[in-house]
N, C-alpha and C positions, 0 to 999 in steps of 0.2 A: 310230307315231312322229309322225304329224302332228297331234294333239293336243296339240304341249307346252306353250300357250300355258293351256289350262285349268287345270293344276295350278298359277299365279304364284298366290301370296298365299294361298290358303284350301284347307285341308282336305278337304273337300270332292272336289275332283279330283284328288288323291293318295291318296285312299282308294279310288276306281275303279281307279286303278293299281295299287297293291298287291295289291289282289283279281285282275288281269290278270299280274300278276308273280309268283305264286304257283306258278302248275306252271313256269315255267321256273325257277322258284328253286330248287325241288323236283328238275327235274334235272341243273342244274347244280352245286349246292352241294357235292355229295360229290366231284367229282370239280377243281373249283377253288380255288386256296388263297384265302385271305384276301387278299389284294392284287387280286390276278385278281377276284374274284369281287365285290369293292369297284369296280372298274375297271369292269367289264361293265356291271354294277347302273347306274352312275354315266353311262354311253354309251348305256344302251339305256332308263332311266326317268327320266334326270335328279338322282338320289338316291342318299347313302351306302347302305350297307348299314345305317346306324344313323339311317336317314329323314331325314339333312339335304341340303339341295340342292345340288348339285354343278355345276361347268362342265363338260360336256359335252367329251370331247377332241377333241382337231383333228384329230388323224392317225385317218386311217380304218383304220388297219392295226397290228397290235400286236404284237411282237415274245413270243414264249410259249416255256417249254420243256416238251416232252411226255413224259411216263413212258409208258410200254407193254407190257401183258400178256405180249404174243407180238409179233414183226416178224414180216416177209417181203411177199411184192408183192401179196399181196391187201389186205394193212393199210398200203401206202405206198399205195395206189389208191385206198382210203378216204380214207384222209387229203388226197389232192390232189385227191377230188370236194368233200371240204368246204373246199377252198379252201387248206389248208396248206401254206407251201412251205420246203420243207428247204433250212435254211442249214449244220446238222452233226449228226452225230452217226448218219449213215445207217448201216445194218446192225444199229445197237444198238437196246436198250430205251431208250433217253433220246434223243429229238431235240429239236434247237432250230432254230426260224425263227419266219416272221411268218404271221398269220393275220388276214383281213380281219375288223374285229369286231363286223359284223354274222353271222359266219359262226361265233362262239365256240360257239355253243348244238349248231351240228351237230358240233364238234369234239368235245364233251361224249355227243353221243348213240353216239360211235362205241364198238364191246363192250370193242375192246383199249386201249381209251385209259384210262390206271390215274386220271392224277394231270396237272393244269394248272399251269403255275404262268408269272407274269412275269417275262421275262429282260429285265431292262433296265441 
């Protein structure tokens, strides 16, 4: 992330990125929607998903809501090491809260995490 300055103006340093955004696109992309997944791309390379340049958001933290395979406390544990903090829907398969968003990619790696999506 402390490169952003090389990709201003030329091709060039946005085609290093892309090539570096690749496995994390790979695994985040099935399980974040399109807005999400527009959002992230946009806060963590600079860039749409459709390669134009983006401002970068303010808020370091993002309000998300979670689909999930399975519940119970080993998958609320998971989720609160990757940073996720339940604003509702605790017990069920759907939660909603906020997730720091540099922390989205580990929210993606978790097995019971179905589906991403932005609650705004």
């Amino acid at each position: 992330m402390g490169d952003g300055p090389t990709n201003v103006g030329g091709r060039g340093g946005s085609a290093g990125k892309d090539d570096r955004w690749a496995p994390t696109l790979k695994l985040v992309q099935p399980k974040f929607d399109a807005a999400l997944l527009s959002f992230y791309q946009c806060a963590s390379i600079g860039t749409t998903t459709d390669g134009k340049v983006c401002t970068r958001p303010v808020s370091k933290t993002v309000k998300v809501k979670v689909e999930l395979t399975s519940t119970g406390a080993a998958v609320v544990h998971k989720l609160a090491l990757a940073g996720f903090k339940v604003d509702g829907g605790e017990g069920t398969l759907q939660l909603t809260g906020s997730i720091p968003t540099t922390q989205l990619k580990r929210l993606a790696q978790i097995a019971e995490v179905k589906s991403v999506s932005l609650n705004q």
